[in-house]
N, C-alpha and C positions, 0 to 999 in steps of 0.2 A: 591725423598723425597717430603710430600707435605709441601707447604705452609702454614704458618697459616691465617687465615681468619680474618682481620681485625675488620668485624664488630660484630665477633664470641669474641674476646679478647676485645671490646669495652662492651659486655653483661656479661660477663666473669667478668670484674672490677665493673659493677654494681650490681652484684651480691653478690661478693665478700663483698662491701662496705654502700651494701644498697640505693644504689643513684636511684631517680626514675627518673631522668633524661633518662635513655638509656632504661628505659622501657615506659615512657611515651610519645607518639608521639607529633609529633609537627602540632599544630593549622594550619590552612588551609586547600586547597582541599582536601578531602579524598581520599587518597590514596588506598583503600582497591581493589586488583585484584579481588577476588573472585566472587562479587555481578555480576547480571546478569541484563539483559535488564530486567528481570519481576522485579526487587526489585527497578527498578529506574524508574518504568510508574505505573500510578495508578490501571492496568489492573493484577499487579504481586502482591506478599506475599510481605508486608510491612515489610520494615529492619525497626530495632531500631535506633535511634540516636546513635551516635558514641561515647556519653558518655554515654548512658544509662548502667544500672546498670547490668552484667552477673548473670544470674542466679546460684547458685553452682549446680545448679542438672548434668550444661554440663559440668562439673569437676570434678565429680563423679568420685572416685578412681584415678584420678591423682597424689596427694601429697604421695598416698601410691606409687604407681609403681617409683616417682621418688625418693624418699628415699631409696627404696628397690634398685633398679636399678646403680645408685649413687653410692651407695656404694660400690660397687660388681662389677664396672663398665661395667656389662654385658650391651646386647643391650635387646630391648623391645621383649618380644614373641608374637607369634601368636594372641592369645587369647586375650592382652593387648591392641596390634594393633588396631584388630576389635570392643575391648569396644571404642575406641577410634574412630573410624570409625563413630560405630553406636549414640555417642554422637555426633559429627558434623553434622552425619542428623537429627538429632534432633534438634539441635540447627539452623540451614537453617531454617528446617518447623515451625518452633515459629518464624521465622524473626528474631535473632537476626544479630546485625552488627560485618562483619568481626573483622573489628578494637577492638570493643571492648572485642571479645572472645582472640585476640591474646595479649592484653595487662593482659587479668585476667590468663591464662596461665602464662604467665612471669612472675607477682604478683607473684601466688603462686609457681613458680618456684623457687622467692629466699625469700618466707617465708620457702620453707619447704627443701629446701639444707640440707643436714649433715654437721654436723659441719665438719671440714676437709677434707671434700671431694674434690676432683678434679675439678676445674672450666669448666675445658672442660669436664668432665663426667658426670657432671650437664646440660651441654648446648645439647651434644650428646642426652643425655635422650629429654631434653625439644624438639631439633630440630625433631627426631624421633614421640614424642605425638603427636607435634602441625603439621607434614605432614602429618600422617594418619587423626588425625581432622580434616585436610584441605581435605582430598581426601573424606571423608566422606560430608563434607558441598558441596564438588562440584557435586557431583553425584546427592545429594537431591536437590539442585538448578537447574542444569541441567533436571530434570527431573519436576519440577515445570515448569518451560521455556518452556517447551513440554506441557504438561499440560493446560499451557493459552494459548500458541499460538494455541495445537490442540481446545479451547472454543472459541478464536476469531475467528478461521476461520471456525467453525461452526455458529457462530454467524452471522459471514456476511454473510455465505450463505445464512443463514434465511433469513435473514433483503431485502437480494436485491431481493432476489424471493418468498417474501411473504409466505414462508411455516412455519411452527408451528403456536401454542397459541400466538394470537398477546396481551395478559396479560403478556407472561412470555417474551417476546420478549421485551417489552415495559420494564419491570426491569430490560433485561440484557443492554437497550440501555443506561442506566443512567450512567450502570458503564462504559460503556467504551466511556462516554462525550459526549451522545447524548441528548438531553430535549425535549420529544414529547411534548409539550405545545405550541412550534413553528413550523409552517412547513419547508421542507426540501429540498433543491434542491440537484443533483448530476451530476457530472461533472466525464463523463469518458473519458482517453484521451487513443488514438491508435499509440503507436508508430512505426518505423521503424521495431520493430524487439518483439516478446515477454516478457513482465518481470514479476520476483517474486519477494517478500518483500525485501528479502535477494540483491539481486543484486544492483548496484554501485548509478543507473541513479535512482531508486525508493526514495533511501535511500538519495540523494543528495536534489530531491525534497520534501518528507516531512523535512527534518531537516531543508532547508530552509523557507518552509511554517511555519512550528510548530515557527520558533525564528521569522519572521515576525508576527504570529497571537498565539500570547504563552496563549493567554486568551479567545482565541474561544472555544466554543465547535463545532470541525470537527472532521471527522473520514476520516481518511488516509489508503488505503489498494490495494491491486492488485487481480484482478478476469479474471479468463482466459488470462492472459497475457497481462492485460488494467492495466493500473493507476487509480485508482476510489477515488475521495474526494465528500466526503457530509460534507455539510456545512447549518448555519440557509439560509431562503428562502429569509428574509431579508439584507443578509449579500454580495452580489453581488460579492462584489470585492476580498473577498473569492474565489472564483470560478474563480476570473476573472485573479486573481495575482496566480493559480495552473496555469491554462491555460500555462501563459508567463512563469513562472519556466517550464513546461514540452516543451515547445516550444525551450528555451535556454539550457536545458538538450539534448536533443533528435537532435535539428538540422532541424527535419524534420516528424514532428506529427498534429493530428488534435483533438482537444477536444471538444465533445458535451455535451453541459448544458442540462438537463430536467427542466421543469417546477417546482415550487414548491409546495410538496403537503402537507398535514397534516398528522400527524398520522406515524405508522407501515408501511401500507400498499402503505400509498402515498413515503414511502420510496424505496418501490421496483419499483413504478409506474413510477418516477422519473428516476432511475436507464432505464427502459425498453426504456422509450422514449431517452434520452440519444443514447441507443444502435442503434434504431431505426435512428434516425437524424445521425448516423456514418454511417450504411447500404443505408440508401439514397444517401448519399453525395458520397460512392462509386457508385452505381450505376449511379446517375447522373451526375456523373464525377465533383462535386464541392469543389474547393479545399482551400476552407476557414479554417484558423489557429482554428478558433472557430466557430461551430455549436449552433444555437440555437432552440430547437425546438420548439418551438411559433413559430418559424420565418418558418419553415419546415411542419406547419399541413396539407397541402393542399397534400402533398402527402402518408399520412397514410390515407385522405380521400378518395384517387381515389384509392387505394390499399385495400380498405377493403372487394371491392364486385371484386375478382381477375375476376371471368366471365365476367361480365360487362365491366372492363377493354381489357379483351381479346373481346370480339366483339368488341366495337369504336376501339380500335390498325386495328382489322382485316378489320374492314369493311370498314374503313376512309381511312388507308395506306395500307391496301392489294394491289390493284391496284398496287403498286409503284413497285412490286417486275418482271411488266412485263418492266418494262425498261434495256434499254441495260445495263450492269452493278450491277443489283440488285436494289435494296430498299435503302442501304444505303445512297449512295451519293445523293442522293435527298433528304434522311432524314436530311442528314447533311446540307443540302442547309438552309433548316424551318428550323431549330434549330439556325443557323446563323441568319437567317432573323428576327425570333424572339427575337433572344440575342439582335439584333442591334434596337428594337425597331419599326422594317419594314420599316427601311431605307436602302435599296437596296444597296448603294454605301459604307455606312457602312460593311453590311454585305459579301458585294463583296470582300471587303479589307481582313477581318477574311480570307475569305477561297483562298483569289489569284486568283480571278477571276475577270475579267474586269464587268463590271457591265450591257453589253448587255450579256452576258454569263451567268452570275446568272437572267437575265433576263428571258433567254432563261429556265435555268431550273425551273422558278416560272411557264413559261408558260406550260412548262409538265406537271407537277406537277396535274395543274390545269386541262390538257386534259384528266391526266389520272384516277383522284379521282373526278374529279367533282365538287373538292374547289376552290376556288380561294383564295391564301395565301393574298393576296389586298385587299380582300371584308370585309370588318367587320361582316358581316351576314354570313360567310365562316371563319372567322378567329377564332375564341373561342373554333369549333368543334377540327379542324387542330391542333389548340396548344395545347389542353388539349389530342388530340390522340398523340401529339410528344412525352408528358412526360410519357405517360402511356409506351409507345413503349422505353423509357429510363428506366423506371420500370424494364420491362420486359423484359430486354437484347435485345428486338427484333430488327432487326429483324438474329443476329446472334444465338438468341434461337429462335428454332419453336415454333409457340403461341399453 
């Protein structure tokens, strides 16, 4: 035998009695399940206020099926279902607020009762309308929700790789809280492992960025598996408080800043260097929490003429590869020697060598390129071929 449902017999007596108590919600949070991320970010179909006024057009034929119905205490047919249906998406795509379609439902639920009718064959009816309205409003929300997210994330695409009309670019950046009036910097961060919007560690660090900076205008997103915030050029600490959230998220990430630039286009330009300053730092093996790339230029300068690179690599440190051993361990020697400043005893320490031993391999070094890592007038070539040859994988890639 079923139970009766308490809050079904609490609707039941208001009905019966006309009290708008059990119909009218109670003040506070909103409560409403339905609403979706798009109806609560500036980027989705604006809900109504919770008290704003229903329109009757999303009641259409309601009063009748529930008289009709009611009475007869049949259940709702097909046909009623889906007028039903199709008024709840309707009522979605105008934005109205759950709350308040499901209070004008119950309104006219117990204006339009039969007289003597059955309490529970009035709520039966009503609970019947107001699920199919709901499965109708979720569908048409749901498919809004798709809708902005598949524009946002055509949107960033644009924006980080500079492709379309940077006119129509520039009106989609307003709505979604960008002001090209100021320039723009961006901050991508690479963590341990791939993410999308949807995932735990994304969603942890915007919502704590967003409730620290509730009155920026940033934009918050994931591109190939990065964490990506733009933020204004003047706003630093923007950038600099994603960083330490994606850094306390992850455990174990690196985020590089670009420069800030003006405009559409210095928006992607940003984004590239960013990328750019993460690819270095891999290959150079640096393993700073935060990149900057102002601080990184010197090496998109020696990477730009890749030939030119490739001969100083070859012709400066070729020679090395005829040592017992290969290239490396002597590469590794000057890359010491230079970390430490060209203080030998320093750099002996780095690598666990007594310091006539790194001695020993400066003085190779020197027999067999014709530098001398000690000469200053030999030192600039040497250094600048160490990082090119860090560049270029060398020497475990052939040049």
């Amino acid at each position: 035998m079923r139970t009766a449902d308490p809050r079904r017999n609490s609707l039941a007596r208001a009905a019966a009695s006309g009290s708008r108590s059990a119909v009218d919600p109670v003040p506070g949070p909103d409560p409403d399940p339905f609403r979706t991320a798009a109806a609560r970010t500036e980027a989705g179909t604006p809900a109504s206020l919770p008290g704003a006024p229903v329109t009757e057009a999303f009641l259409e034929g309601f009063e009748e099926i529930l008289a009709d119905a009611a009475a007869t205490g049949r259940r709702l047919n097909r046909d009623e279902i889906e007028s039903r249906r199709a008024l709840g998406a309707r009522a979605a795509e105008a934005g109205q607020g759950w709350r308040a379609l499901v209070r004008a439902h119950l309104a006219a639920g117990r204006r339009s009762r039969p007289a003597g009718s059955d309490p529970d064959s009035v709520l039966t009816v009503i609970e019947q309308a107001v699920d199919a309205f709901a499965d109708g409003y979720e569908r048409a929300q749901r498919l809004v929700v798709r809708k902005e997210e598949a524009a946002r994330r055509e949107f960033v695409d644009d924006l980080l790789h500079g492709r379309g009309d940077p006119g129509r670019l520039a009106s989609r950046c307003e709505r979604f809280g960008l002001r090209l009036s100021r320039a723009h910097a961006v901050a991508v961060a690479e963590g341990p492992e791939k993410y999308d919007e949807a995932d735990s560690v994304p969603r942890q660090v915007s919502g704590e960025l967003f409730a620290r900076f509730e009155n920026r205008r940033i934009l918050f997103t994931t591109k190939d598996g990065r964490m990506v915030c733009i933020a204004p050029g003047d706003q630093d600490e923007v950038l600099t408080h994603f960083a330490k959230l994606v850094y306390a998220a992850t455990g174990d990430s690196q985020v590089a800043v670009g420069r800030p630039r003006e405009g559409v286009v210095g928006i992607g330009h940003s984004y590239e260097e960013a990328l750019n300053a993460l690819d270095v730092a891999q290959r150079m093996g640096l393993d700073d929490p935060v990149l900057r790339a102002a601080d990184l230029l010197v090496f998109p300068v020696l990477a730009r003429d890749r030939q030119a690179l490739v001969d100083l690599v070859r012709y400066t440190l070729g020679p090395l590869e005829q040592a017992r051993g290969g290239a490396q361990p002597l590469l590794d020697t000057l890359t010491a020697y230079f970390d430490a400043g060209c203080v030998a005893a320093a750099a002996a320490r780095e690598l666990s060598l007594s310091v006539r031993a790194l001695t020993y391999r400066l003085e190779r070094i020197h027999t067999l390129t014709g530098c001398d890592p000690a000469d200053p007038a030999h030192r600039y070539a040497l250094q600048t071929a160490v990082l090119g040859a860090r560049l270029l994988a060398w020497p475990g890639r052939p040049l």
